[in-house]
C-alpha positions in Angstrom: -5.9 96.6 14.6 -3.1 95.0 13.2 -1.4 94.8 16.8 -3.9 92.9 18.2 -4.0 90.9 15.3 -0.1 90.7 15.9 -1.1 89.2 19.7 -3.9 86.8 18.1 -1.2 85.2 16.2 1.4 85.2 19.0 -0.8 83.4 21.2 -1.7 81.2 18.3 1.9 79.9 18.2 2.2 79.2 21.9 -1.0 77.0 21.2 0.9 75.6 18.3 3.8 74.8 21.3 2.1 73.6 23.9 -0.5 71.5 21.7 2.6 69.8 20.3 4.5 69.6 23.8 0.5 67.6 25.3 1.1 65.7 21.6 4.3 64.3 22.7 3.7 63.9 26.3 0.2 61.4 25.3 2.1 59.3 23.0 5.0 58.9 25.3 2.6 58.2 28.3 0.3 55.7 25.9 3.6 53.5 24.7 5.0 53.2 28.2 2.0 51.8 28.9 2.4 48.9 26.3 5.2 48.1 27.8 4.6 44.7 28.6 6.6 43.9 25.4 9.6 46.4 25.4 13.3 45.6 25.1 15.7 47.6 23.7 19.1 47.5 21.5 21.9 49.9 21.7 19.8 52.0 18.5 21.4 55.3 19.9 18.8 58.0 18.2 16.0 58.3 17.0 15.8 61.3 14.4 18.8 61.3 11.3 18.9 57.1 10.9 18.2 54.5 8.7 17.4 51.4 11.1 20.6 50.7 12.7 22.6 53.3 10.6 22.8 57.1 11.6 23.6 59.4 9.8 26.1 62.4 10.2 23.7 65.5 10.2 21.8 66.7 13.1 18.5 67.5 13.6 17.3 71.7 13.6 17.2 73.7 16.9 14.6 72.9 19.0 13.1 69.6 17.1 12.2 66.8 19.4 11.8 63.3 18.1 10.2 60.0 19.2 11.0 56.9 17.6 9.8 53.1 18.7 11.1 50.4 17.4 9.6 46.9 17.8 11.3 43.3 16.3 10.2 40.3 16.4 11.4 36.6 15.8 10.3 32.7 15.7 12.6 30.0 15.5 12.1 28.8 11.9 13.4 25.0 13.0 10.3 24.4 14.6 7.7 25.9 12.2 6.1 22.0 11.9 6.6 20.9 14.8 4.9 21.3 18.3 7.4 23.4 19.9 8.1 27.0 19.9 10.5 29.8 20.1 10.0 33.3 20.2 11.0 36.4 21.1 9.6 40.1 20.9 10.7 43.0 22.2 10.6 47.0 21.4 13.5 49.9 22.6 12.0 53.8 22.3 14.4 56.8 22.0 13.6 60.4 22.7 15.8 62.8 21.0 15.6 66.9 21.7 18.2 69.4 19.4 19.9 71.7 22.2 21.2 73.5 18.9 21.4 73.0 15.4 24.4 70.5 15.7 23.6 69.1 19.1 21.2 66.5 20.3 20.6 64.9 23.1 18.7 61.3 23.4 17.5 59.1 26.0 17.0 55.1 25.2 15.0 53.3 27.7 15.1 49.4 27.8 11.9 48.9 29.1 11.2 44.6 28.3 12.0 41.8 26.5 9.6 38.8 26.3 11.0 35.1 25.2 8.4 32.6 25.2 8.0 28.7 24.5 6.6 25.7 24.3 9.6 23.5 27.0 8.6 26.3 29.3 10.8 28.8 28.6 9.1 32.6 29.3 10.9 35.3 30.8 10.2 38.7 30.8 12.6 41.5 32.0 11.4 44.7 33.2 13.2 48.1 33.1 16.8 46.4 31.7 19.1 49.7 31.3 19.1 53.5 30.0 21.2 54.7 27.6 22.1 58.3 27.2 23.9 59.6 24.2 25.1 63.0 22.8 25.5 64.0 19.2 27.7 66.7 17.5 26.9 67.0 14.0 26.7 68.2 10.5 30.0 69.6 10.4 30.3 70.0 6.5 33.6 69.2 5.3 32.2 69.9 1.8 29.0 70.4 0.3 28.1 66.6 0.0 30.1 65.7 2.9 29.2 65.8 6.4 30.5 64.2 9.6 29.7 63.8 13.1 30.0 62.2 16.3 28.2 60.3 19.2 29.1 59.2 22.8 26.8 57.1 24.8 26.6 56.2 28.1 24.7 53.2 29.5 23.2 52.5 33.1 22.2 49.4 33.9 18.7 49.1 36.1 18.3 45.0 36.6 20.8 42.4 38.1 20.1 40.5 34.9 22.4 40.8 32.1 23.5 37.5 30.7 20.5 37.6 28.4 19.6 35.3 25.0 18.9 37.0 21.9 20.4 40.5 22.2 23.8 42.3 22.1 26.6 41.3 24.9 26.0 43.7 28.3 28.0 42.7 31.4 26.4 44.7 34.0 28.8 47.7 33.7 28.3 51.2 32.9 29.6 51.1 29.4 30.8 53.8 27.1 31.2 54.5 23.5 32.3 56.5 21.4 30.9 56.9 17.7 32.4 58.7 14.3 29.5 59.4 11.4 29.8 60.1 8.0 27.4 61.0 5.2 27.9 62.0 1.3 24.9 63.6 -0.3 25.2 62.8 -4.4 23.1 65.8 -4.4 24.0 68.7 -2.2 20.9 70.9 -3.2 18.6 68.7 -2.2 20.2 66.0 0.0 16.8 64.2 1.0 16.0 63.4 -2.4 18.8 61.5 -3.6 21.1 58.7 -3.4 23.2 59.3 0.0 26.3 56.7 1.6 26.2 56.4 5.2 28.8 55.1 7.8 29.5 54.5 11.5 32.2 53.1 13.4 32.9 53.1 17.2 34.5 51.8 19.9 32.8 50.5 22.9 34.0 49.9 26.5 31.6 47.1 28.5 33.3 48.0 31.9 32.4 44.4 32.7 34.9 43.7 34.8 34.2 41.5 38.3 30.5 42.1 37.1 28.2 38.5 38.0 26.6 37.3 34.5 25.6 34.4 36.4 21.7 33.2 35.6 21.6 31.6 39.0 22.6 32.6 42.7 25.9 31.1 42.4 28.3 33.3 41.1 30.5 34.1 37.9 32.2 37.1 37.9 34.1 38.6 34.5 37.9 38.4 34.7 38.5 40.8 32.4 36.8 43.9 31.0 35.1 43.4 27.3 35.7 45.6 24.5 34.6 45.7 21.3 34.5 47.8 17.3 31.1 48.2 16.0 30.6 49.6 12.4 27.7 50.1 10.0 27.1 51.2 6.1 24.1 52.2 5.0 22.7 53.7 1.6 19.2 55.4 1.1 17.6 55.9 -2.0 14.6 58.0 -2.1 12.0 57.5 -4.9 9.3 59.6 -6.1 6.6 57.7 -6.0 3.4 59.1 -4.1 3.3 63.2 -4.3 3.5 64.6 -0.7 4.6 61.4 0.5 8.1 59.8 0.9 9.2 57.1 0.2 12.5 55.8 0.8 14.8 52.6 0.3 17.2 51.3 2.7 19.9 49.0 2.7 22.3 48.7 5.4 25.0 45.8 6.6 26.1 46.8 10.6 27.4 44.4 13.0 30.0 44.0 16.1 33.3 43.2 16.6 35.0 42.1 20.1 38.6 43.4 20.6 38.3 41.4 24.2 35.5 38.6 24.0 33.2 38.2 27.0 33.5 35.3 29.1 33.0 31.6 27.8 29.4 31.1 29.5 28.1 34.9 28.0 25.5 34.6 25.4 26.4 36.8 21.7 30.0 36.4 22.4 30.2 35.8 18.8 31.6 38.3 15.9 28.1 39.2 14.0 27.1 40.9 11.0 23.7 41.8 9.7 22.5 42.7 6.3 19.1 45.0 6.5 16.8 46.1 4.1 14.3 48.5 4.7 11.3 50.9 3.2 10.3 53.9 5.0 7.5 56.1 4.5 7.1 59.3 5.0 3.6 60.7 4.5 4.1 64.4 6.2 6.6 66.5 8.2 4.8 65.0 11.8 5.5 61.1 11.4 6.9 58.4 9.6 6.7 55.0 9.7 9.4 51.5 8.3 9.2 48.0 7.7 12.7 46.2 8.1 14.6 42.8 8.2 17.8 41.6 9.4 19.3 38.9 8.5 22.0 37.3 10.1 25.6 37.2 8.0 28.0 35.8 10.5 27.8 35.1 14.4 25.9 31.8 14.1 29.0 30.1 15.0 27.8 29.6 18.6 31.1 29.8 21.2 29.2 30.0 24.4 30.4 26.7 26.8 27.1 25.2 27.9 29.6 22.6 30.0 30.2 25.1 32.1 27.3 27.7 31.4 24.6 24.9 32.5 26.2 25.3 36.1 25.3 29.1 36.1 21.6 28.1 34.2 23.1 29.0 30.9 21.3 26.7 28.5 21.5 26.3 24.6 18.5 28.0 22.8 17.3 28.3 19.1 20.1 30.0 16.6 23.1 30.0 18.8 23.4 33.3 20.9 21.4 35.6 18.2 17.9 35.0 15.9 19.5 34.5 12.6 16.3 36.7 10.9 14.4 39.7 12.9 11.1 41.6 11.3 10.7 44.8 12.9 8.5 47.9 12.2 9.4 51.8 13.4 7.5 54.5 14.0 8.7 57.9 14.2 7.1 61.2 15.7 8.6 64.7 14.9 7.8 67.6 16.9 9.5 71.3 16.4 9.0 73.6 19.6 10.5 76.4 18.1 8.3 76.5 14.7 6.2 79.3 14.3 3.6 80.3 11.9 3.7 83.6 9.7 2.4 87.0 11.2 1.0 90.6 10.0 4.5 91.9 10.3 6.1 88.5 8.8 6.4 87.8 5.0 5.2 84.9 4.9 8.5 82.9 3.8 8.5 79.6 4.9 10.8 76.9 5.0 12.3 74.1 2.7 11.2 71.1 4.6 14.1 69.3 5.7 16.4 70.4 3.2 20.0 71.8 2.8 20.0 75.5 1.5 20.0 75.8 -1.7 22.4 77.9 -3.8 22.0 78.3 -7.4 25.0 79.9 -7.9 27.0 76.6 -7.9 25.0 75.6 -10.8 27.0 77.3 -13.0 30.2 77.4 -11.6 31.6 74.2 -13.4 33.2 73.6 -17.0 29.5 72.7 -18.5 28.5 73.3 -22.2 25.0 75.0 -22.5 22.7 71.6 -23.1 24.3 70.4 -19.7 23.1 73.7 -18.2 19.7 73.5 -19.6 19.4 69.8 -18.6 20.3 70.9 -15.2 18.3 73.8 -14.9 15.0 71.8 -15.8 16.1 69.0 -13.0 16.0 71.5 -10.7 13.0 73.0 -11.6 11.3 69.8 -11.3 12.9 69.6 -7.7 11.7 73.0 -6.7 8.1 72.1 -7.9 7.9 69.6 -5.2 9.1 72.0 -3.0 6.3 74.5 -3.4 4.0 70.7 -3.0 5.7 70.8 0.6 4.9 74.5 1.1 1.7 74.8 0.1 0.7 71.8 2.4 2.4 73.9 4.8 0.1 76.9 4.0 -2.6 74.6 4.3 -2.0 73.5 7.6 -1.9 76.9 8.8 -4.6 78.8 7.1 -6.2 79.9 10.0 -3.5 82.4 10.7 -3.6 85.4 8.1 -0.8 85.9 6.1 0.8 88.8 4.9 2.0 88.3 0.7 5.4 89.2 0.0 5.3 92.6 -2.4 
């Protein structure tokens, strides 16, 4: 009896896979259907971010994660008048864990749509792919962590020269990404106050590439480069029981080392400040509301003189929208999760957490009140632990479960 009660739940788990597997494939299918308003920035991953920040720890064997991110922007100079600006565009990335330190993502720039009221509307299909690899959560202490990310991208479209987004010349570019992250708590690093940040260098491979908007021709003389950098801090508060909710503040921006050409749009040095909320109502999804707001870059240094010749034409807010609104939405899917069996205790997980180790507790120089103090903090963190267990128990229940003795 028990055997076949063994297979019952075997069988149950390979439903578990293959329902999540159909999960993912729906939503993927349903988004690329929307894609009449899809663009994309160079966002890298989607699982272990902030908005533009990523931070250094990777994602568990196995996990695959789906993450679309959709901005949007008006030209505030013409809110009373009769003319209009806009732009609105979304970038997806698919990530999947090869191990627990390695991921692999793919970030499709599907479309971009700029629209208004002098006739200006163009929409750009399939734009590029980029590919990137991550190596992380190499602990250099227990709060510490670092990483590291290369991307490739591949352009798909003989248009490049493009208003409102990041410089891309038309080459296959590279770059090359270092991550760090410090946990203030290294028992439970997703419930409190972490420091985030990125720097990279980034290779446009630009060079004799046509950024020209018209049929006659401009090709680059010489090959761009540029440093680009982010710090980010999160700050989870307990607000809603079984639910996250976390705050994020982030500044990130760009800097050339060799500028594009004179008639390239964002040519500029920016900076963005962004502030952020994300919620996190279960282990399956979770879902942010951001801003950006433009620091520095709005010192426009394209050459219209010239760039008129190649249909290069002054817009709203020099080369980049000095504000963006943008909302993500994240899907988490774990192939290799199973559910307890008969011959299984059923011990499950700490969702999304570091191990913890107790031991460390009382390792420091602490008087006794500091220990008790610290002892009941912890307590209160391992209560919400069993929260995140029990729903976990919940979720499962039609699966019996052997108690541990």
């Amino acid at each position: 009896m028990a055997v076949k009660l063994s297979k019952l739940a075997q069988t149950f788990n390979e439903e578990i896979i293959m329902k999540k597997i159909l999960y993912f494939s729906i939503l993927t299918f349903f988004l690329l259907l929307n894609h009449s308003n899809l663009v994309g920035q160079n966002l890298y991953t989607s699982s272990n971010r902030l908005i533009h920040v990523l931070e250094a720890k990777s994602s568990k064997s196995g996990n695959i994660s789906f993450y679309s991110y959709t901005d949007g922007y008006t030209a505030l100079s013409f809110a009373f008048s009769d003319e209009r600006f806009s732009i609105l565009r979304n970038t997806i990335h698919v990530d999947f864990a090869l191990t627990d330190h390695i991921t692999f993502a793919l970030s499709p720039t599907l479309y971009k749509d700029l629209n208004g009221n002098k006739g200006e509307s163009e929409n750009f299909p399939i734009d590029n792919v980029l590919i990137s690899a991550k190596y992380g959560s190499l602990e250099l202490s227990k709060n510490f962590s670092v990483g590291f990310l290369g991307s490739i991208l591949v352009p798909a479209t003989d248009r490049h020269n493009v208003y409102g987004q990041m410089y891309s010349g038309g080459g296959t570019e590279l770059g090359l990404n270092v991550l760090s992250s410090y946990y203030f708590d290294q028992f439970f690093p997703n419930e409190s106050l972490s420091i985030h940040f990125n720097i990279g260098y980034y290779m446009f491979n630009d060079k004799d590439q046509d950024i020209s908007n018209n049929s006659r021709e401009f090709l680059v003389p010489e090959s761009s480069s540029a440093i680009n950098y982010g710090l980010g801090f999160k700050y989870p508060l307990d607000l809603f029981e079984e639910t996250g909710f976390d705050i994020l503040l982030e500044y990130w921006g760009q800097m050339f080392m060799q500028e594009p050409p004179v008639i390239a749009y964002s040519r500029e040095d920016i900076s963005f400040v962004t502030g952020a909320i994300k919620i996190t109502p279960g282990s399956l999804f979770s879902f942010s509301i951001s801003g950006d707001l433009l620091i520095t870059g709005d010192d426009d240094k394209t050459d219209y003189s010239i760039g008129s010749r190649y249909s290069v034409r002054s817009l709203p807010s020099a080369s980049y929208p000095d504000y963006k609104i943008a909302l993500g939405l994240q899907f988490n899917f774990n192939a290799e999760e199973q559910v307890p069996t008969l011959q299984q205790s059923a011990t499950w997980p700490v969702v999304n957490q570091s191990e913890i180790n107790l031991e460390q507790l009382f390792s420091d120089d602490q008087n006794a009140d500091e220990k008790i103090e610290e002892i009941k903090r912890r307590r209160l963190q391992i209560e919400k632990n069993l929260q995140q267990l029990r729903q976990l128990l919940k979720e499962n229940n039609s699966v019996p479960v052997q108690e541990s003795e």
